[in-house]
Phi, psi and omega in degrees: 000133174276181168253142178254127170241146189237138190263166187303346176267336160287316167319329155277355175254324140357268177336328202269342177278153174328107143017306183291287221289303193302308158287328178308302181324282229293336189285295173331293204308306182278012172258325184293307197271008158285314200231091182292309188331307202278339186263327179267138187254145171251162163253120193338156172024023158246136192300350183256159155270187148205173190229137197254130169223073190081198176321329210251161170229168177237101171272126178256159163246126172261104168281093155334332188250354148219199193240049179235120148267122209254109178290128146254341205208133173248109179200179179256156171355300188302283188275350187296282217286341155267012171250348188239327160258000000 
């Protein structure tokens, strides 16, 4: 199992969600680090990866080569990928 670390600006986009939403994430975030192969995607030519939760993503950095996924940015759809990439 990995450890999921949420860096303090996910954390605060955490905070910031809906109740509902906030449980839908955290329930991804802890299925993804049972089975990374299947919940984390990478994205092209980009330095982040992501995790999909419904409308929302998690763009994460996975270091393959140990079991820590690093949360930076928690949003919805629409907006995570031009506000972030």
């Amino acid at each position: 199992m990995a450890e999921i670390r949420l860096s303090p600006q996910a954390s605060e986009h955490y905070d910031d969600l809906d109740p509902s939403v906030r449980e839908q994430v955290i329930s991804r975030l802890e299925r993804a680090g049972d089975d990374l192969e299947r919940y984390v995607e990478a994205l092209s030519a980009e330095k982040y990866d992501k995790i999909r939760a419904g409308d929302y993503r998690a763009l994460v950095r996975w270091d393959r080569d140990s079991t820590e996924i690093r949360v930076y940015v928690i949003g919805h759809r629409s907006v995570v990928y031009d506000r972030y990439l």
